[in-house]
C-alpha positions as CSV (number, residue, x, y, z in Angstrom):
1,X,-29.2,46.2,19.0
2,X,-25.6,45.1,18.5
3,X,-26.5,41.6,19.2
4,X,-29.3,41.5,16.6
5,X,-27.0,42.8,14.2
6,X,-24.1,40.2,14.9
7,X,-27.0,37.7,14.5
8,X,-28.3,39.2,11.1
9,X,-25.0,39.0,9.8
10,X,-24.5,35.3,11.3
11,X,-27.5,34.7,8.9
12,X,-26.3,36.3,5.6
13,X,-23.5,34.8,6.1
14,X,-24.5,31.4,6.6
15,X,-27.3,32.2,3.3
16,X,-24.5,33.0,1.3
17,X,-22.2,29.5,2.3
18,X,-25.2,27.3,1.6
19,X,-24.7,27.2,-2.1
20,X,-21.1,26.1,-1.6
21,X,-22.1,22.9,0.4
22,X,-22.0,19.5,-1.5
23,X,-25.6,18.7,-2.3
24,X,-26.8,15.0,-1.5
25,X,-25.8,12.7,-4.1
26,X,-23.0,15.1,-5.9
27,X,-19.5,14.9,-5.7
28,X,-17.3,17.4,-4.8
29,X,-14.9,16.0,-7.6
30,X,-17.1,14.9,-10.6
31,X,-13.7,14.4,-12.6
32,X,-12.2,12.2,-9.6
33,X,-8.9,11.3,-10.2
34,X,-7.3,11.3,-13.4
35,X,-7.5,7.7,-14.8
36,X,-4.1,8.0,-16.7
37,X,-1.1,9.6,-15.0
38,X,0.8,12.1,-17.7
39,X,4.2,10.0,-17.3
40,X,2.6,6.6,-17.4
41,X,0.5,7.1,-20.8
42,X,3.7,9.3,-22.4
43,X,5.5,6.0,-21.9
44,X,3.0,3.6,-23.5
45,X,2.9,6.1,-26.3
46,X,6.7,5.5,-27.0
47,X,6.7,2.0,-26.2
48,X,4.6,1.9,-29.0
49,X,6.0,3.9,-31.7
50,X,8.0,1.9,-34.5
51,X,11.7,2.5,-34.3
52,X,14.5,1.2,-36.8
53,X,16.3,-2.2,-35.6
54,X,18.4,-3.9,-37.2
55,X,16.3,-7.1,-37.5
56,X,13.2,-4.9,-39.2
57,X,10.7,-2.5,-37.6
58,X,10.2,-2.9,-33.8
59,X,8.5,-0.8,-31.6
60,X,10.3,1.2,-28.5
61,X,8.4,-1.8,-26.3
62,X,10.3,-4.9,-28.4
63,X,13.2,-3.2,-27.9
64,X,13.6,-2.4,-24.1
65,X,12.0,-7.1,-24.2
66,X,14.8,-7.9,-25.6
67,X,17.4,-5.8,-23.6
68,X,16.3,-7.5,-20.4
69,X,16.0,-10.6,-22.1
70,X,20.0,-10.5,-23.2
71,X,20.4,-9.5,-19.3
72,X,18.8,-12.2,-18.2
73,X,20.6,-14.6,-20.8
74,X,23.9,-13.2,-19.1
75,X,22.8,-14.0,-16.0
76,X,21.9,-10.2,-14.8
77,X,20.1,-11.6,-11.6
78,X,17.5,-8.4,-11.6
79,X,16.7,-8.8,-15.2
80,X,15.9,-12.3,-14.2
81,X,13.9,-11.4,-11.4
82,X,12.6,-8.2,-13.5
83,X,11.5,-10.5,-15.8
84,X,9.6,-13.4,-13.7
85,X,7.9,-10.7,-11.8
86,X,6.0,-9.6,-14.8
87,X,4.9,-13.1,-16.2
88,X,4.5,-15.5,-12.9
89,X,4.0,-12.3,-10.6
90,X,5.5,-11.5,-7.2
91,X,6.4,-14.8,-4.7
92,X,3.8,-14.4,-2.1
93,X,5.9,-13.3,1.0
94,X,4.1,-15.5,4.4
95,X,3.3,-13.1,7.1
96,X,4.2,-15.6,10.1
97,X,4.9,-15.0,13.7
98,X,7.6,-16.6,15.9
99,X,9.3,-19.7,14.7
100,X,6.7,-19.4,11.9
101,X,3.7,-20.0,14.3
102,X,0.5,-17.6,14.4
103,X,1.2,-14.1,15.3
104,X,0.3,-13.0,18.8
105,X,-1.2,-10.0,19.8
106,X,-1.9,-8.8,22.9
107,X,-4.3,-5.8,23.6
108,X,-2.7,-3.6,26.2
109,X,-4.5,0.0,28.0
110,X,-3.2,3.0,27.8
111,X,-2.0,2.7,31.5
112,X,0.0,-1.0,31.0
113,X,1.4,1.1,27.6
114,X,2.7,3.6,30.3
115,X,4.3,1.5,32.3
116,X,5.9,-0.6,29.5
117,X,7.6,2.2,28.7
118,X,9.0,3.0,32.0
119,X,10.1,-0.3,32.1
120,X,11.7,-0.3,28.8
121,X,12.9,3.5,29.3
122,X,14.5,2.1,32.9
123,X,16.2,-0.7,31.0
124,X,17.6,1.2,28.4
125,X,19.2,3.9,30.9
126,X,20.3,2.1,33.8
127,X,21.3,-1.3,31.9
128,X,18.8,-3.5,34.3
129,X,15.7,-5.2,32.9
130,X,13.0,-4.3,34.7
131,X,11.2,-6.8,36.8
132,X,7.8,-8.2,34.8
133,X,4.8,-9.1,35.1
134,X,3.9,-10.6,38.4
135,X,8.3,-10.7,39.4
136,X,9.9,-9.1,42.2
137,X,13.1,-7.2,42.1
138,X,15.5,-9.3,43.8
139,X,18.3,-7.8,46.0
């Protein structure tokens, strides 16, 4: 009788948890993720905004232009890199191997990993590269 019991309860709860499961087709976050962050679209407000200048009305945005263009006109190096960043974009760093060949990449199991390790762990703690590959120790 217990056991019928455990499994009716087993049951009712597993009833109960099936109107909590995602449904085919329906997210589980129909808002997904916010498409403005809070700081991000503050800031654009008050780059916008109008403020007083002295050469006429300029927004928040004209003003914080022009005080990285004077930095860059005094030769501040990251208002100058600041600055080319946003127009030309970032310079495309190469991803290169060795003496700028093709990288290399050797697939290794879990054993070699092993006894990589040693060898480096051997290395490090007695001073004396271990022996690789196909080499023998040499006395």
């Amino acid at each position: 009788m217990a056991k019928n019991s455990q499994e009716n309860s087993r049951e009712n709860r597993a009833a109960h948890l099936e109107k909590f499961k995602f449904q085919p087709g329906q997210s589980g976050n129909p808002g997904g993720r916010p498409k403005v962050k809070p700081f991000t679209e503050r800031l654009r407000q008050r780059a916008e905004e109008v403020v007083e200048a002295k050469r006429g009305n300029r927004t928040e945005l004209d003003v914080l232009v022009d005080v990285a263009l004077d930095l860059a006109k005094k030769g501040n190096l990251e208002a100058i890199k600041f600055i080319v960043e946003r127009t030309d974009g970032k310079v495309p760093q190469p991803v290169v191997g060795r003496n700028n060949g093709a990288i290399e990449h050797t697939f290794t199991t879990p054993e070699e990993n092993e006894a990589r390790i040693a060898e480096l762990l051997n290395e490090a703690f007695n001073g004396i590269p271990a022996p690789r590959g196909g080499e023998k120790g040499g006395g």
